[in-house]
Backbone as numpy.savetxt, mean C-alpha at the origin, in Angstrom:
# Nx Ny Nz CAx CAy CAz Cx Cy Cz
6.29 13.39 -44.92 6.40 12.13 -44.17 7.00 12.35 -42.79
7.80 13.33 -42.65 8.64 13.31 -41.72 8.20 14.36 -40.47
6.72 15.19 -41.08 6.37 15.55 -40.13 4.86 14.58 -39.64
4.32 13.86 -40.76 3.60 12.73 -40.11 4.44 11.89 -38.84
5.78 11.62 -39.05 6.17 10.80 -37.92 5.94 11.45 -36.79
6.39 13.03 -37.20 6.73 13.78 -35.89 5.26 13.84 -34.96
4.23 14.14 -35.56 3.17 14.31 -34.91 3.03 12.75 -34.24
3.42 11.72 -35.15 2.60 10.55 -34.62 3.57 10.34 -33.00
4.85 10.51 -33.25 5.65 10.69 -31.96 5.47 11.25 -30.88
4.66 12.57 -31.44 3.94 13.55 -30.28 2.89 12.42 -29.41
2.38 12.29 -30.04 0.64 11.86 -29.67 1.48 10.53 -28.64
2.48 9.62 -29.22 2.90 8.45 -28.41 3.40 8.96 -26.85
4.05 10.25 -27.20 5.11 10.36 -25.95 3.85 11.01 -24.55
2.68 11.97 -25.47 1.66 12.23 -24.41 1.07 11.07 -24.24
0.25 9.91 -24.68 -0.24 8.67 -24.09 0.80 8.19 -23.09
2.54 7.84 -23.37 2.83 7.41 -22.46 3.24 7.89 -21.30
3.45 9.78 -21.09 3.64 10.54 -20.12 2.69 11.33 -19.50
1.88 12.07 -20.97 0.89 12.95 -20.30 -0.27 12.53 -19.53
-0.23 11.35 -20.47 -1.44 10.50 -19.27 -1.03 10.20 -18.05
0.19 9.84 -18.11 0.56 9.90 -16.30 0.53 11.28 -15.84
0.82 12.19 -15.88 1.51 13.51 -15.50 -0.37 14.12 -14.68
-0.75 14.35 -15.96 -2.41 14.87 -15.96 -3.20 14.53 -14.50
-3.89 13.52 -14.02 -4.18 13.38 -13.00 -3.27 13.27 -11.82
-1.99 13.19 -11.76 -0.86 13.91 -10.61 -0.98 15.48 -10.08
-0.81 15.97 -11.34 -0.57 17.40 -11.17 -2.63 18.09 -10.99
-3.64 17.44 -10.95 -4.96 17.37 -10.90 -5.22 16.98 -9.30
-4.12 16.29 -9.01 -4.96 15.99 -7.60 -3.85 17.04 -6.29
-2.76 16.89 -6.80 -1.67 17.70 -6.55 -2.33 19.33 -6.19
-2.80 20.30 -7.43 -3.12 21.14 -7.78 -4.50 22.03 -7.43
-5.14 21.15 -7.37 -6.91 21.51 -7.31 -8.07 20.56 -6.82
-7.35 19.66 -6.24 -8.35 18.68 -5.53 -7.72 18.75 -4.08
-8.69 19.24 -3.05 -9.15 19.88 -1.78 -9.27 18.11 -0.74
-8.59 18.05 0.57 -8.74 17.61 1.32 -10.12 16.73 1.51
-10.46 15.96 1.70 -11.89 15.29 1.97 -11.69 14.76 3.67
-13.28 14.71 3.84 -13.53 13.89 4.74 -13.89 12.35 4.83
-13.71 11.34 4.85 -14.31 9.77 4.29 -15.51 9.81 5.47
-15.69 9.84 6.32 -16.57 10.43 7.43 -18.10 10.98 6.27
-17.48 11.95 5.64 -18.95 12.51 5.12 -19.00 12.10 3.91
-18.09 11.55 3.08 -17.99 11.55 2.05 -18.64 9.88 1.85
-18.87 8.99 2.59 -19.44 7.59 2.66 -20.18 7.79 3.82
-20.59 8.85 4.48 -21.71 8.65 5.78 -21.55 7.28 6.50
-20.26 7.08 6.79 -19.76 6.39 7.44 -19.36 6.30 9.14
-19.46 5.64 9.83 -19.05 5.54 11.73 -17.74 4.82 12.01
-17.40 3.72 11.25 -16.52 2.98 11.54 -15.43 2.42 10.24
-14.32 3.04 10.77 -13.28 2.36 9.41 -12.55 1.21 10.20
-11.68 0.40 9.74 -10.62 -1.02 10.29 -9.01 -0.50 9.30
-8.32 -0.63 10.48 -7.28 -0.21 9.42 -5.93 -1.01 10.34
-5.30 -2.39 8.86 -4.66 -3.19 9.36 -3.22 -2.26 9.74
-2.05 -3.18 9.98 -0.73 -2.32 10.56 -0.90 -1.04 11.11
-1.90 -1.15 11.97 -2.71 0.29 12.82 -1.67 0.43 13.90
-1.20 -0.41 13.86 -0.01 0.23 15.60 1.51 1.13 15.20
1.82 1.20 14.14 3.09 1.99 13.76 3.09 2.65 12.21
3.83 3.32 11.97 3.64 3.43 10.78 2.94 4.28 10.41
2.85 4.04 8.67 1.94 4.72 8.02 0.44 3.95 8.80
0.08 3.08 9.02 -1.24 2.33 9.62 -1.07 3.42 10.46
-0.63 3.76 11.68 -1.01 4.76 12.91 -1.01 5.73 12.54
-0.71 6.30 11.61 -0.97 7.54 10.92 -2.39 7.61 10.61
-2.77 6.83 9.73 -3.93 6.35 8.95 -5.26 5.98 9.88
-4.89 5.64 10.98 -5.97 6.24 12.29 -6.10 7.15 12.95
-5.13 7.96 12.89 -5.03 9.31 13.44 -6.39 9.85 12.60
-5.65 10.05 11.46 -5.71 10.97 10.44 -7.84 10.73 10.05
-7.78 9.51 10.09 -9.52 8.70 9.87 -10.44 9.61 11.10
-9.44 9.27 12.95 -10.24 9.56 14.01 -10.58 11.07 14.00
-9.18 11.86 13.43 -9.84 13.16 13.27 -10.83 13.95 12.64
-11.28 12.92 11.53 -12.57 13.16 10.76 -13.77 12.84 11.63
-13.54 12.33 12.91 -14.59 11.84 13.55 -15.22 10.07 13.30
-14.38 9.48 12.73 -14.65 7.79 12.12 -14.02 7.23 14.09
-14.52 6.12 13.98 -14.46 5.45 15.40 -13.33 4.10 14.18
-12.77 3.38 14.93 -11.38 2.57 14.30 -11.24 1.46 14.47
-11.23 0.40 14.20 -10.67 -0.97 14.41 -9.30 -1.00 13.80
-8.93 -0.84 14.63 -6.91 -1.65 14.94 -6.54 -2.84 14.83
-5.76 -3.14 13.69 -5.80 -4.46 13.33 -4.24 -4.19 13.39
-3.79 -5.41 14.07 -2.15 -5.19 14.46 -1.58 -6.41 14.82
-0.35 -7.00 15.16 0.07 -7.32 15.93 -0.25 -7.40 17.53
0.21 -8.86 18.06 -0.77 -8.51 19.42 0.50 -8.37 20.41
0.91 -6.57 20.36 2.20 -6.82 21.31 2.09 -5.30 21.72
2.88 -4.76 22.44 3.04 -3.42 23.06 2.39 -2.12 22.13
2.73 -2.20 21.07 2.73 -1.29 20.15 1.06 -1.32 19.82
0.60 -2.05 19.82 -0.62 -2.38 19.13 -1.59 -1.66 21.00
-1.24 -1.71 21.79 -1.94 -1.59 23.34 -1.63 0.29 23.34
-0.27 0.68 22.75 -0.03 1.66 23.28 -0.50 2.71 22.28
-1.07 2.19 20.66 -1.54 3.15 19.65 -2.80 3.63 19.84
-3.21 2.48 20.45 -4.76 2.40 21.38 -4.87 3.10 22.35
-3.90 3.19 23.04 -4.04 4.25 24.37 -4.10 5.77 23.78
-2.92 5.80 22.88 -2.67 6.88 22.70 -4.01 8.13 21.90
-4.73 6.98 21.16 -5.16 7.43 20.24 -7.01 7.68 21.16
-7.02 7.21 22.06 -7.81 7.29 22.68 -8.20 8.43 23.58
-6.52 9.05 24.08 -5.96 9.75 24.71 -6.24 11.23 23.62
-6.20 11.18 22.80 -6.11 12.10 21.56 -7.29 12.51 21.04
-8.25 11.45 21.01 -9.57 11.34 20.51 -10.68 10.92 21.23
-10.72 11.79 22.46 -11.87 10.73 23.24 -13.52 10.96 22.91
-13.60 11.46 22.24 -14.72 11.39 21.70 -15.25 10.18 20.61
-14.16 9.29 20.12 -14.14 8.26 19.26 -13.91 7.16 20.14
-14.36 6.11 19.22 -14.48 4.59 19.98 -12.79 3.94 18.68
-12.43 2.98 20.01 -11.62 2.19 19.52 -11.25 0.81 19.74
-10.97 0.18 18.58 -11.37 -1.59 18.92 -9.80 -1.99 18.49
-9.03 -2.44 19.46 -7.69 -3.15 19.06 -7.97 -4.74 18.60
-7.59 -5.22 17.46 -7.34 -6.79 17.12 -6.45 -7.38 16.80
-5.64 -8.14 17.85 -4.22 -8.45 17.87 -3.96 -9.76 17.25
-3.46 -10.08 16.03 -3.63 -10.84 15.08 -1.97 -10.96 14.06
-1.60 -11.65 13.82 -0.52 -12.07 12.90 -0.93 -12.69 11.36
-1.12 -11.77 10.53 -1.33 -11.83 9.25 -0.79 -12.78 8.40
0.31 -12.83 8.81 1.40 -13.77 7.88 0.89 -15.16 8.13
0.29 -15.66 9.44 -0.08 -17.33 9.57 -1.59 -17.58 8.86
-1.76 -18.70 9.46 -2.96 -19.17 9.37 -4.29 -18.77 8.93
-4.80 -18.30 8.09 -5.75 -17.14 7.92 -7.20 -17.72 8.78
-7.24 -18.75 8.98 -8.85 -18.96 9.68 -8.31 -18.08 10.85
-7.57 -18.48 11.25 -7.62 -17.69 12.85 -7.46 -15.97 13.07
-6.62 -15.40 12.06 -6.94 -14.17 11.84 -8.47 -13.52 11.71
-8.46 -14.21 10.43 -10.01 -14.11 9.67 -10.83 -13.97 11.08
-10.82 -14.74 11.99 -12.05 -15.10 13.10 -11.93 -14.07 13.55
-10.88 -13.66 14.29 -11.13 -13.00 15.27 -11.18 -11.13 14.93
-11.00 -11.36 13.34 -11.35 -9.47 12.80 -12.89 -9.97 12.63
-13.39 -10.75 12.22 -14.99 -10.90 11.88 -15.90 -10.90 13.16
-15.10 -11.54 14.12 -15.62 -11.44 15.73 -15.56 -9.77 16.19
-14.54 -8.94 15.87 -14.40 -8.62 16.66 -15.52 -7.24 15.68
-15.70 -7.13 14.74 -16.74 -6.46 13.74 -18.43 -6.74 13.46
-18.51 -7.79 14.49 -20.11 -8.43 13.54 -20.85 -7.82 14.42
-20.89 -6.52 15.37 -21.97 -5.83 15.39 -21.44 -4.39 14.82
-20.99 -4.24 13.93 -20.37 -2.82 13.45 -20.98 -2.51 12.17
-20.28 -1.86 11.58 -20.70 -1.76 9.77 -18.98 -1.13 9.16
-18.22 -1.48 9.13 -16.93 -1.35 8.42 -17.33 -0.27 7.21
-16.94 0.51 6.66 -17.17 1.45 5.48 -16.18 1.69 4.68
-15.04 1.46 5.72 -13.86 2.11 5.31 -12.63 1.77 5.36
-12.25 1.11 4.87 -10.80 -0.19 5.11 -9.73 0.29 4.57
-8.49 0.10 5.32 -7.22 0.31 4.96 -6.73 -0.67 5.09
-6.33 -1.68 4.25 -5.30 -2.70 4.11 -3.85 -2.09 4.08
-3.39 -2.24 4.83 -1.96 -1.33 4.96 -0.92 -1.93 5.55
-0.87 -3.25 6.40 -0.04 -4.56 6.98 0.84 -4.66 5.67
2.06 -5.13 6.49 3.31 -5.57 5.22 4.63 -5.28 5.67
5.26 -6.65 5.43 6.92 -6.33 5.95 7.77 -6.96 4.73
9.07 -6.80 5.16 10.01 -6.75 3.68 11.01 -7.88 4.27
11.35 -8.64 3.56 12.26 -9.74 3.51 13.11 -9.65 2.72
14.62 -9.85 2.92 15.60 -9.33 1.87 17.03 -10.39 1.78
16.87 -10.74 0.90 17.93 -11.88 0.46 17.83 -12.80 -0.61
18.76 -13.65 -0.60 18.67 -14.42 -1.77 17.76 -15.30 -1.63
16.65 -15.34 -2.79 15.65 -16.55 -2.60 15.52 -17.52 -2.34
16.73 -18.60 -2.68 17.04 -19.81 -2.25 17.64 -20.07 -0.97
18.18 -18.64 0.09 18.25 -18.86 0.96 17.21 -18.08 2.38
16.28 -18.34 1.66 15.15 -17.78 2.87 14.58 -18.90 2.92
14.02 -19.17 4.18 12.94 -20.52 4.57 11.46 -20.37 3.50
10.88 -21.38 3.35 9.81 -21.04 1.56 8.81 -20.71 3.40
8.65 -20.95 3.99 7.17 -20.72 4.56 7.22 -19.57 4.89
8.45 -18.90 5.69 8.41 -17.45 6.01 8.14 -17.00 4.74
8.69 -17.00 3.64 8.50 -16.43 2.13 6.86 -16.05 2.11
6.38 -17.27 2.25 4.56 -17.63 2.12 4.13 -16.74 2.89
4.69 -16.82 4.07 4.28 -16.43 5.04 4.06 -14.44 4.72
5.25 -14.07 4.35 5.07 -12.66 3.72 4.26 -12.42 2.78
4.12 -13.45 1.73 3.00 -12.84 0.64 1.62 -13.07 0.62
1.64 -13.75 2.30 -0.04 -13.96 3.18 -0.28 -12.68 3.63
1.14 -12.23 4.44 1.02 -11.04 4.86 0.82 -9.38 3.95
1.50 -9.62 3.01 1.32 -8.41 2.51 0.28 -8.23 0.92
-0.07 -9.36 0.94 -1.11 -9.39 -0.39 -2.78 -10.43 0.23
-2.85 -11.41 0.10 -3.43 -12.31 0.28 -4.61 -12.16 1.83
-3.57 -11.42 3.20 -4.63 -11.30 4.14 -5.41 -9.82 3.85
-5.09 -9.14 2.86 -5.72 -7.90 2.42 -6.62 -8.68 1.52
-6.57 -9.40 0.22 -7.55 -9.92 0.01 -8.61 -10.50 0.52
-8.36 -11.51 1.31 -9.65 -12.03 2.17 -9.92 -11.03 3.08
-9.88 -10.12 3.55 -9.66 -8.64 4.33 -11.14 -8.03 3.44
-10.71 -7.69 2.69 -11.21 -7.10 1.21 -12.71 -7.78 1.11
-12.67 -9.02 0.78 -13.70 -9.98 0.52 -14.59 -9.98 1.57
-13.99 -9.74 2.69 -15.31 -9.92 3.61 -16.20 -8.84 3.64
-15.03 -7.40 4.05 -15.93 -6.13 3.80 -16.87 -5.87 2.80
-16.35 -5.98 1.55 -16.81 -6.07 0.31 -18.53 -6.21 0.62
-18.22 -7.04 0.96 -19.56 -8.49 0.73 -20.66 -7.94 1.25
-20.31 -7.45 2.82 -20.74 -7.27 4.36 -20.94 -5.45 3.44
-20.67 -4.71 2.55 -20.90 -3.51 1.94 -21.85 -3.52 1.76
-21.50 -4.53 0.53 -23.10 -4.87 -0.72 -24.23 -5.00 -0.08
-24.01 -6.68 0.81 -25.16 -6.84 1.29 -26.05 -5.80 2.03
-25.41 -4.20 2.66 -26.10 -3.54 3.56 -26.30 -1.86 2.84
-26.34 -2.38 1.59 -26.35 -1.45 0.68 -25.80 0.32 1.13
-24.29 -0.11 1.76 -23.31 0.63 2.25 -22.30 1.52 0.96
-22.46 2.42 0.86 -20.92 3.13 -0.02 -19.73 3.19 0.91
-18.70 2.77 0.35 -17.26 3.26 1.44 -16.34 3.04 0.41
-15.48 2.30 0.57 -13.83 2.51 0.30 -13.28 1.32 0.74
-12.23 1.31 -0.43 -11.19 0.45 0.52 -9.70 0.59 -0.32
-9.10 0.83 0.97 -7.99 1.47 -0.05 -6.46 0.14 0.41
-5.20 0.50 -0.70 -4.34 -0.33 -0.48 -2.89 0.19 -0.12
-1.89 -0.27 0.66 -0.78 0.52 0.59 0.31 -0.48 -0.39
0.38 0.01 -1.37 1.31 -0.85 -2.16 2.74 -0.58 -1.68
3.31 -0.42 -3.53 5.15 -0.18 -3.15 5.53 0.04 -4.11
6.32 1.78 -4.56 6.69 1.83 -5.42 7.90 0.86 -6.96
8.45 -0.35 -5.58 8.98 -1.10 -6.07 8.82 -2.20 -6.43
7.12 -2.66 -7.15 6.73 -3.66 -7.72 6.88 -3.24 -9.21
7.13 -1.63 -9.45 7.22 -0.68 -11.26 8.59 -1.86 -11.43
9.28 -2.05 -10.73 10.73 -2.62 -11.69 11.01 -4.06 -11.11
12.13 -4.74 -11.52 12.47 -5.81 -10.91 13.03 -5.48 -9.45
13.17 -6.56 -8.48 13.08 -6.63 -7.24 14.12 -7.46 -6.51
14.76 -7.77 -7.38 15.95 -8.73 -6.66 16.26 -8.84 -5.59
16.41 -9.97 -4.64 16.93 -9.81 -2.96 15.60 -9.46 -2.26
14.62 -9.06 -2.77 13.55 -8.77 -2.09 12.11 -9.21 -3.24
12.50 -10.28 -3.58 11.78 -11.03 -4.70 9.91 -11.34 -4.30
9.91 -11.43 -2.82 8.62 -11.60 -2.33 7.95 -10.35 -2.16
9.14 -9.50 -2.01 8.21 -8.08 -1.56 7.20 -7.67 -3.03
8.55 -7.34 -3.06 8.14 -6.61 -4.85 7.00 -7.57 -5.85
6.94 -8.94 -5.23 5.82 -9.72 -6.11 4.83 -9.46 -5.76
4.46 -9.54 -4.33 3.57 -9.02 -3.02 2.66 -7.73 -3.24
3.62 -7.21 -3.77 2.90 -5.45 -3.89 2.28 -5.62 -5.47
2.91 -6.10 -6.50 2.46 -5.75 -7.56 0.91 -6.80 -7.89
1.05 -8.06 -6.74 -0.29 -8.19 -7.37 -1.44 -7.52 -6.56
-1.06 -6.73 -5.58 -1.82 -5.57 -4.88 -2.31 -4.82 -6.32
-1.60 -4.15 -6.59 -1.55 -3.16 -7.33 -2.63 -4.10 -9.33
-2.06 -5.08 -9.54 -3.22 -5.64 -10.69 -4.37 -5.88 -9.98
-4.59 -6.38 -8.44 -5.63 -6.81 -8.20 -6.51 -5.34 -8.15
-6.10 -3.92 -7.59 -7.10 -3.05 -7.35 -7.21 -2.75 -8.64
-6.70 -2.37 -9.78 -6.95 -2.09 -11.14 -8.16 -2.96 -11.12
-8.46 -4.08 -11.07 -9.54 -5.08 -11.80 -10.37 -5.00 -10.81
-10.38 -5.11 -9.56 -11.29 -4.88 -8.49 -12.26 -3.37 -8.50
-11.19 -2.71 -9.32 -12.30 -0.87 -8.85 -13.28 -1.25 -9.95
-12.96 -1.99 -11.05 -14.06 -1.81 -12.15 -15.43 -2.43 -11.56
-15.62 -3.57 -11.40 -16.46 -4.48 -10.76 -17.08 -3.77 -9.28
-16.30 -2.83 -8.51 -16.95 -2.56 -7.78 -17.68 -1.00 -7.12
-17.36 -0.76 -9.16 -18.21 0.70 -9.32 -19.53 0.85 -9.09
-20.27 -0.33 -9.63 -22.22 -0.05 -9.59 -22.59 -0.35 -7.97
-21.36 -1.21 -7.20 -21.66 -0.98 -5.60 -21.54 0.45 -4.63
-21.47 1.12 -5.40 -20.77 2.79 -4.89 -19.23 2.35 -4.13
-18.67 1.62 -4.20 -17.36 1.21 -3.47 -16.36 2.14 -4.24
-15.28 2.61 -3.58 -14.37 3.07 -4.22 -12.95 2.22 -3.88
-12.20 1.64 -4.80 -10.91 1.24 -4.89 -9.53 1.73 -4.70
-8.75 1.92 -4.36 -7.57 2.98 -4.54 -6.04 1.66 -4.16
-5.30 1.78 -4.77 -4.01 1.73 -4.24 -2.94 2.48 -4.44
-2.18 3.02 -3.35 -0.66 3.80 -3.25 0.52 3.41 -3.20
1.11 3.91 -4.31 2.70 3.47 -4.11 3.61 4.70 -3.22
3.78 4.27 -2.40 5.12 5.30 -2.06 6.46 4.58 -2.64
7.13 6.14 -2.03 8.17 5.82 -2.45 8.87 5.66 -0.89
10.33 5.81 -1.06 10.84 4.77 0.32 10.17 6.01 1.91
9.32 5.32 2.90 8.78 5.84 3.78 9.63 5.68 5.12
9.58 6.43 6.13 10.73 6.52 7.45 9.66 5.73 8.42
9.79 4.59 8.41 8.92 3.40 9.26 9.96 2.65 9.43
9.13 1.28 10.55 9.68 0.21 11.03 9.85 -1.44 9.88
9.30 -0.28 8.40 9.55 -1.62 7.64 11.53 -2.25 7.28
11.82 -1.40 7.46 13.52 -1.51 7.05 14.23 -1.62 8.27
13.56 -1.95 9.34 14.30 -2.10 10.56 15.54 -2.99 10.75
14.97 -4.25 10.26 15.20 -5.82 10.28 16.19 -6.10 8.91
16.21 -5.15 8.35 17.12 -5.16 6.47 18.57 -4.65 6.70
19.46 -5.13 6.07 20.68 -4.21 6.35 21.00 -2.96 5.82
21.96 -2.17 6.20 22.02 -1.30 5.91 22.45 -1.13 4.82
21.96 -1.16 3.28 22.15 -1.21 2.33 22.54 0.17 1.48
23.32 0.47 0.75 23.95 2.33 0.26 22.77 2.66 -0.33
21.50 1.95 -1.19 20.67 2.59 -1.88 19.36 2.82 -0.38
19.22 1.90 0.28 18.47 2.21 1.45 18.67 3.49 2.15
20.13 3.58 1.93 20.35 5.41 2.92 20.28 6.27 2.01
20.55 5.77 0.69 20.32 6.91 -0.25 19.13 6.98 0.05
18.00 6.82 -0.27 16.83 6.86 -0.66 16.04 7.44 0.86
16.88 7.30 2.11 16.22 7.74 3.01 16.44 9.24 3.31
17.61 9.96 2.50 17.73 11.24 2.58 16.30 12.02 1.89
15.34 11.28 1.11 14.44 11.66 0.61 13.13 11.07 1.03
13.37 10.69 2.28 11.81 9.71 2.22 10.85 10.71 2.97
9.80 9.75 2.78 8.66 10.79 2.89 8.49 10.72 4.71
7.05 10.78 5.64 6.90 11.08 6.66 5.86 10.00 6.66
5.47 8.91 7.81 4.31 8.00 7.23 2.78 9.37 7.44
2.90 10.30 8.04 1.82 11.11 8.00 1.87 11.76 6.05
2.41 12.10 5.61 2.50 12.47 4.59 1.33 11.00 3.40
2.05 10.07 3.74 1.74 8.95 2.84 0.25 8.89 3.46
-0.52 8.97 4.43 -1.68 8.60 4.98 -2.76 9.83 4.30
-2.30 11.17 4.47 -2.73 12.27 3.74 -3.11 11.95 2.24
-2.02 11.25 1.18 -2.39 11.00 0.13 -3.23 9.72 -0.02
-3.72 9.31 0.84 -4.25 7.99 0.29 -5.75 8.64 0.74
-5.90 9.42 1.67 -7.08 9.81 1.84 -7.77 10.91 0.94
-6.58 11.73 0.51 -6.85 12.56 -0.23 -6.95 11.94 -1.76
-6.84 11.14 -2.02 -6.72 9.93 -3.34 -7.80 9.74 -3.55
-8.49 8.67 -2.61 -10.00 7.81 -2.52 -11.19 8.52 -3.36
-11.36 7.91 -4.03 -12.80 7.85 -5.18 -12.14 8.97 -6.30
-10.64 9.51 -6.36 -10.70 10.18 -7.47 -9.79 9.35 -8.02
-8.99 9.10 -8.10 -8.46 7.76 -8.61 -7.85 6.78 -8.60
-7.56 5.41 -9.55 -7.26 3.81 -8.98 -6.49 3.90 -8.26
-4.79 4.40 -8.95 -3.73 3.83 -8.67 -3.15 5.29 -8.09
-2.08 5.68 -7.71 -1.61 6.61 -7.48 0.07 6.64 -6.24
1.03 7.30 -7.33 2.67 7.40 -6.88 2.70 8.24 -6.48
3.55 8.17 -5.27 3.67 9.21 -4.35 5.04 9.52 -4.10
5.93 10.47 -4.12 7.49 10.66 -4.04 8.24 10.78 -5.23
9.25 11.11 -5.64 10.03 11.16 -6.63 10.43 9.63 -6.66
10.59 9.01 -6.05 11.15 7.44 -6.71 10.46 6.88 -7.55
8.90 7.03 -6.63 7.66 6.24 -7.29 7.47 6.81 -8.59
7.78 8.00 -8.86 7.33 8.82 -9.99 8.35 8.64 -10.89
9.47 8.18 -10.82 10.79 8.24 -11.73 10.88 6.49 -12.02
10.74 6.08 -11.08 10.51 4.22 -11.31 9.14 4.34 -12.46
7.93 4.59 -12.14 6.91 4.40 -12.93 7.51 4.87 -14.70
8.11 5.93 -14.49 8.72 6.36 -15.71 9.08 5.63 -17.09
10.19 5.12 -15.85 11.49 4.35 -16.48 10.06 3.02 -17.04
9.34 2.15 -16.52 8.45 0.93 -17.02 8.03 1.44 -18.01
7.38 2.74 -18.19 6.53 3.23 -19.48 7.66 3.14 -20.22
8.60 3.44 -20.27 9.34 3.62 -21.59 10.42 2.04 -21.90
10.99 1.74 -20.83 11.89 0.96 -20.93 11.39 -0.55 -20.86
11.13 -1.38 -21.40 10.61 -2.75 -21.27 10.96 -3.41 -20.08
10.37 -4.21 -19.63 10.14 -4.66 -18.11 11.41 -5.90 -18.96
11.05 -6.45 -19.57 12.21 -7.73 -20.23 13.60 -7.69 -20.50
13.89 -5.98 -20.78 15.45 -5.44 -21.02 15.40 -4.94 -19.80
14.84 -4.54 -18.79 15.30 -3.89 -17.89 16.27 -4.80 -16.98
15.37 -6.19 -16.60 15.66 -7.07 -16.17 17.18 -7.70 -16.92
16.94 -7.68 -18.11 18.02 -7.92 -18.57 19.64 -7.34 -18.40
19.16 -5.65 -18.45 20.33 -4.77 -17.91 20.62 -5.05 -16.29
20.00 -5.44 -15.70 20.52 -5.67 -14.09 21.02 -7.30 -14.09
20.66 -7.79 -14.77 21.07 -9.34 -14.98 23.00 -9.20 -15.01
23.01 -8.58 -15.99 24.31 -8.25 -16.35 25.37 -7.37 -15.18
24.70 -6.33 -14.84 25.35 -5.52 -13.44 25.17 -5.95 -12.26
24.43 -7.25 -12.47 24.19 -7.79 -10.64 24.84 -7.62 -10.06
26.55 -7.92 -10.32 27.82 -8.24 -9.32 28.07 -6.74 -9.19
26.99 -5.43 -9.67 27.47 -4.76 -9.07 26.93 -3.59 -8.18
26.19 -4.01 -7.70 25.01 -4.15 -7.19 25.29 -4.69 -5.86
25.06 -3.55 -4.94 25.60 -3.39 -3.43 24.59 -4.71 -2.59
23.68 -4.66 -3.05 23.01 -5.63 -2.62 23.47 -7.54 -2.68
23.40 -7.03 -3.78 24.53 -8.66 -4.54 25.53 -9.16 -3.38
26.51 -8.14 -3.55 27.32 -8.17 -2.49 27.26 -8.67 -1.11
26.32 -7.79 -0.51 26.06 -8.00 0.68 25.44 -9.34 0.97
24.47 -10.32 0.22 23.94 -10.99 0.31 24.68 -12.08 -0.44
25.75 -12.21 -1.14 26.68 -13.34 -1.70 27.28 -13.78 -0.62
27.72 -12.81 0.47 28.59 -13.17 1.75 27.76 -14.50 2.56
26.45 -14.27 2.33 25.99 -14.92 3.22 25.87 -16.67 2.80
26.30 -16.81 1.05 25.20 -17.80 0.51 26.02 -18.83 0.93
C-alpha cells in the first residue's frame, strides 16, 4: 500500500512541477533564436508602449529582423525620440509613430491606430502598454482605477480584435503576443488593479490561442519577473521593490524571450520570481494563501506605507 501511495505521489508532484519545469528548460536549452520576419512572411508588426521600456526594446529587437513598426505610445517626447532613434538605427525600415492614451476613451484610440494602419497588413502585434497603481483601493479615484485596467488589459483586447479579424480576413499567419506580470500567480494587495489587469491577460491568451490555432495565429503571453523600466517610477520606494530590483531583469532581456517564445508556447515565466511565485500557486491554494497574508498584513511594508496615507 505504501508503495502504491508512493508512486501515486510521484506521478502528482511531476504533473504539478515537471510539467512546468519540461518546456522551460526546452526552450531555455535547445530552441534557437527565430526570426518573426520569416517565420510569418511578414513586413509590418505594431507594438503598443513602443517609446520606453520593454515596448522599445521590442522594436528594436522586431526592426532588426528587418519588420518595418508601428509605435503605439503616448503622444509626448519619448514616443518622437524612439522614432528618431530607431530610425537613426534602422534606416532601411519604415516607421509609423501613434500617439494615443490607452487608459481613456477607446473610440478615439481605436481611430486613430486603425487610421493610422488601413493601408498596411499588421502580422505581428505586441500588446505590451501598462502602468502600475499602488495603494489602498478605497483610496484611489474608481476612474483612474478603470482607467488602468483599460490600459493594461482591455485596450490590448480591442487591440487584439481588430488585428485578429484584419488576419483572418487576409488569410495572413502572424502572432500576437502579451506582456503580462509575474504578479497576477498570487494575491496583489495595494496594487489590486494591477495584478487583476494582468491575470485576465494571462486567462484571456490561454482561451484565445485555442480558437486561434486553425487561423495559423500564434498566441503567447509573458510573465516577467520585476523588470528595470519606467513602470515603478511613480510607486514608492517600497523594501520588496529594491529587493527585487537587485535581481531584475534588462527590458532587452524580456523582449528576447517573448520573441524567442512565439508559436512554441502559450504562457511563459521569465526570472526567478516568476518561476518561484508560479511555484508557490501550484502547490499552495490561492484561498490559504490569501488567507496567510490576511493575517500578516500589518506586516507587510506595504501596509505600512500606505495606512499613513488613509
Amino acid at each position: 500500500m505504501w508503495l502504491l501511495l508512493g508512486k501515486i505521489s510521484t506521478w502528482i508532484v511531476f504533473l504539478l512541477i515537471g510539467t512546468y519545469f519540461v518546456p522551460l528548460l526546452w526552450l531555455s536549452w535547445f530552441c534557437k533564436p527565430q526570426n518573426l520576419k520569416l517565420k510569418y512572411g511578414a513586413t509590418w508588426a505594431l507594438v503598443t508602449g513602443a517609446s520606453q521600456g520593454i515596448g522599445r526594446a521590442i522594436a528594436g529587437k522586431l526592426a532588426s529582423q528587418g519588420l518595418n513598426v508601428v509605435l503605439v505610445a503616448l503622444d509626448d517626447d519619448h514616443l518622437e525620440t524612439a522614432k528618431r532613434q530607431l530610425k537613426a538605427e534602422f534606416p532601411q525600415q519604415q516607421f509609423r509613430s501613434v500617439g494615443v492614451d490607452l487608459s481613456v476613451e477607446p473610440r478615439d484610440y481605436m481611430k486613430k491606430i486603425m487610421q493610422a494602419t488601413e493601408d498596411i497588413c499588421i502580422q505581428v502585434v505586441f500588446n505590451n502598454a501598462g502602468y502600475l497603481s499602488m495603494g489602498f483601493f478605497r483610496q484611489q479615484d474608481i476612474e483612474k482605477l478603470i482607467g488602468n485596467l483599460e490600459c493594461n488589459a482591455l485596450s490590448a483586447i480591442r487591440i487584439t480584435h481588430h488585428f485578429m479579424k484584419r488576419m483572418i480576413e487576409n488569410g495572413c499567419p502572424g502572432c500576437i503576443c502579451f506582456t503580462a506580470s509575474a504578479v497576477s500567480f498570487l494575491p496583489s494587495p495595494f496594487a489590486s488593479m494591477y495584478g487583476a489587469s494582468k491575470a485576465l491577460i494571462s486567462h484571456f491568451v490561454s482561451s484565445l490561442a485555442v480558437e486561434a490555432r486553425d487561423n495559423h495565429i500564434d498566441v503567447l503571453a509573458v510573465h516577467p519577473s520585476y523588470t528595470r523600466t519606467h513602470l515603478y517610477a511613480n510607486t514608492p520606494k517600497l523594501f520588496i521593490l529594491n529587493l527585487l530590483d537587485r535581481f531584475a531583469a534588462t527590458p532587452e532581456e524580456v523582449a528576447e524571450v517573448l520573441i524567442q517564445s512565439v508559436g512554441r508556447v502559450i504562457l511563459r515565466d521569465t526570472g526567478g520570481y516568476a518561476v518561484i511565485t508560479k511555484l508557490i500557486s501550484r502547490i499552495l491554494d490561492i484561498g490559504m494563501m490569501t488567507y496567510f497574508m490576511m493575517i500578516a498584513r500589518k506586516l507587510l511594508p506595504e501596509y505600512r506605507a500606505f495606512s499613513k496615507k488613509a
